[in-house]
N, C-alpha and C positions, 0 to 999 in steps of 0.2 A: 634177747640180750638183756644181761642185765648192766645198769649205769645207777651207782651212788642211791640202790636199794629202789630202784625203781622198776620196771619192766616196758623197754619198748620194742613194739614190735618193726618186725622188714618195713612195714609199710610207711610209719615215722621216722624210721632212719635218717632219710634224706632230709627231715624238713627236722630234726635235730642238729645234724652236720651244718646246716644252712643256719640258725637260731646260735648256734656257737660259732661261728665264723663272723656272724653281726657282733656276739657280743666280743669276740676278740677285736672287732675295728672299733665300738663303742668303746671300751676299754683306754684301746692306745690315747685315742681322741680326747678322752675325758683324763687320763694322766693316772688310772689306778688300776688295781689287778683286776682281772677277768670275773674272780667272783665277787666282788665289789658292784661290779654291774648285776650278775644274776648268776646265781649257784648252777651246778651242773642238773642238781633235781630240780627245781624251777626252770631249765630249760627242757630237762625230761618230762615233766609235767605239761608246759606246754606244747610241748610236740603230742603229749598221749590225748591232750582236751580239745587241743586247735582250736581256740577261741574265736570269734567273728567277732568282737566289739570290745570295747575297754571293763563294761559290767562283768562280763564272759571272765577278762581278763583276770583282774579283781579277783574273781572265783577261786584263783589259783593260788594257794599257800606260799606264802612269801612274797608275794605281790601285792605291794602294797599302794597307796595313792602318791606316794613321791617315786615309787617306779613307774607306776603307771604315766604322770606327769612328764618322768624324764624320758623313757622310753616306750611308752605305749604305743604312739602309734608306728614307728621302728617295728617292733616282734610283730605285730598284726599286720602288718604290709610283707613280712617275711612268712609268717604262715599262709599268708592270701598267696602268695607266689609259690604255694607248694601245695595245690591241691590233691588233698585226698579221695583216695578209691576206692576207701571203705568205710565203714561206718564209723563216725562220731562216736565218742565217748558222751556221754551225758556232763552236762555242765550243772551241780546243784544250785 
């Protein structure tokens, strides 16, 4: 499937779906639009990296230390609740 020029596959779906559903509660909570929080490829991206740690996080284009700050450990507590069944993506 493609999303906002990105490619995820079946197996990031769900932990996509789940990463946009944070950021729409994030969102309401914080008082601004949905990609104010974090674009739709910034969540496709972290669905395709699945980061374990904030540096991991980082890694991810658009992500920057005031997301990471406001939301870091938010996305990584939603990826860790959606483990993966296939292989990693390499984190440079």
């Amino acid at each position: 499937r493609a999303l906002a020029g990105a490619t995820v596959g079946d197996a990031h779906l769900a932990l996509l779906h789940a990463l946009r559903a944070w950021r729409e509660e994030a969102a309401r909570r914080g008082g601004v639009p949905p990609a104010v929080v974090a674009s739709d490829r910034v969540l496709s991206e972290i669905a395709h990296r699945r980061p374990v740690d904030r540096a991991q996080l980082g890694a991810v284009r658009g992500v920057g230390p005031l997301t990471i700050d406001a939301h870091g450990d938010a996305i990584l507590d939603v990826v860790g609740d959606h483990p993966d069944r296939s292989e990693r993506a390499p984190v440079p």
